[in-house]
N, C-alpha and C positions, 0 to 999 in steps of 0.2 A: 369336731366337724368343721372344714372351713368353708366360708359362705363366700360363694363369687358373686360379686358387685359389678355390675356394668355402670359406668359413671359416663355419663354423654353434655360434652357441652362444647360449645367454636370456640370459646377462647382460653389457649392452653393458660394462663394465671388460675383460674377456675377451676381447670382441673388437678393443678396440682395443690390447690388450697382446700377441694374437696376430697382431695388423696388425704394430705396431710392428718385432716379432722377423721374421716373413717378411719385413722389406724388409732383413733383415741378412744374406739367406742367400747373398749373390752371384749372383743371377740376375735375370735382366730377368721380371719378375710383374706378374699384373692381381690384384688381390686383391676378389672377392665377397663381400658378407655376408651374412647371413640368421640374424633375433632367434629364429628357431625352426626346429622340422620344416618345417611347411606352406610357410613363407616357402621354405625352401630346397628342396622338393619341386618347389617352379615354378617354382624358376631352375635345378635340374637342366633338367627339361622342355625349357623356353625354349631353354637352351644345346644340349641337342641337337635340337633343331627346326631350329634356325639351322645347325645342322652345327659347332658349336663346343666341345664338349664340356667340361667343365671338365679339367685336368691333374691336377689331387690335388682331395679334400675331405677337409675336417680339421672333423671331426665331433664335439662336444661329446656324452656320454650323456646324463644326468640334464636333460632341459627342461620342468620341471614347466607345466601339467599334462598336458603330451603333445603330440603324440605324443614318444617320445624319440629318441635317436639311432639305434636300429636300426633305426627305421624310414627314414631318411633311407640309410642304408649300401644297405638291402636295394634300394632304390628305382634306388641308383648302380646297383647291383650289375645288377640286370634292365635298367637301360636307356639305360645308360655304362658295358657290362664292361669297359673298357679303361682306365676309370677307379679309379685308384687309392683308396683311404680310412683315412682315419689317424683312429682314433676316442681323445679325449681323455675323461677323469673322474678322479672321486677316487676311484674305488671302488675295489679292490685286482686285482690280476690274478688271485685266484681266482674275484673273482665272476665279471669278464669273461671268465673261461671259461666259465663254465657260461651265456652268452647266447647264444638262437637263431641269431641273425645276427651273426658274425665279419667285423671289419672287416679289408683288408691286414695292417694293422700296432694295435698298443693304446699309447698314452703313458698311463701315470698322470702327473697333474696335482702338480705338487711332487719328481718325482722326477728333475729334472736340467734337460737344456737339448733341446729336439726339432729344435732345426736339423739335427739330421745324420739322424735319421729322416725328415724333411723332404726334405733334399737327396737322400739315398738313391730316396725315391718318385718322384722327378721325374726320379732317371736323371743327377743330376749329380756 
């Protein structure tokens, strides 16, 4: 079975270094992009229009100048609940507490390797 990933984040290095690592995770993957919110607001949509839902989104915070990543999570959340979300930043785990919209799971950005939070969300 292969698992479509929506991978959101502004700055393309990012995504292609988050590309790179998901195709190391041992599973057959479609990997999506999207340089911002709005981009990935409409291939949430699209995907579930078609009836294809995305398997994970691994959702960067900080896209300046907006919208940022909660808004992307929240959007999963109302209209792919079955959609998991992995929200990525630098920002420390205290702040990401204190944000409206809680993603599945939180990686800080630098503090290790997310394949196994990764494989985790997909159920592998």
């Amino acid at each position: 079975m292969i698992r479509r990933i929506l991978v959101v984040d502004d700055t393309p290095i990012a995504l292609v270094g988050m590309r790179a690592l998901l195709e190391t995770i041992g599973a057959e993957i479609e990997i999506v992009t999207a340089g911002g919110a709005t981009e990935a607001i409409s291939k949430i949509r699209e995907a579930v229009a078609a009836g294809q839902p995305f398997k994970l989104a691994i959702v960067d915070y900080r896209m300046p100048p907006g919208p940022y990543g909660d808004t992307v999570v929240a959007v999963v959340q109302a209209e792919s609940p079955d959609t998991p979300t992995l929200m990525t930043s630098s920002m420390s785990y205290a702040e990401y507490d204190k944000l409206p919209v809680r993603a599945t799971e939180f990686f800080q950005k630098g503090d290790g390797d997310p394949r196994g939070v990764v494989r985790r969300l997909l159920g592998l």
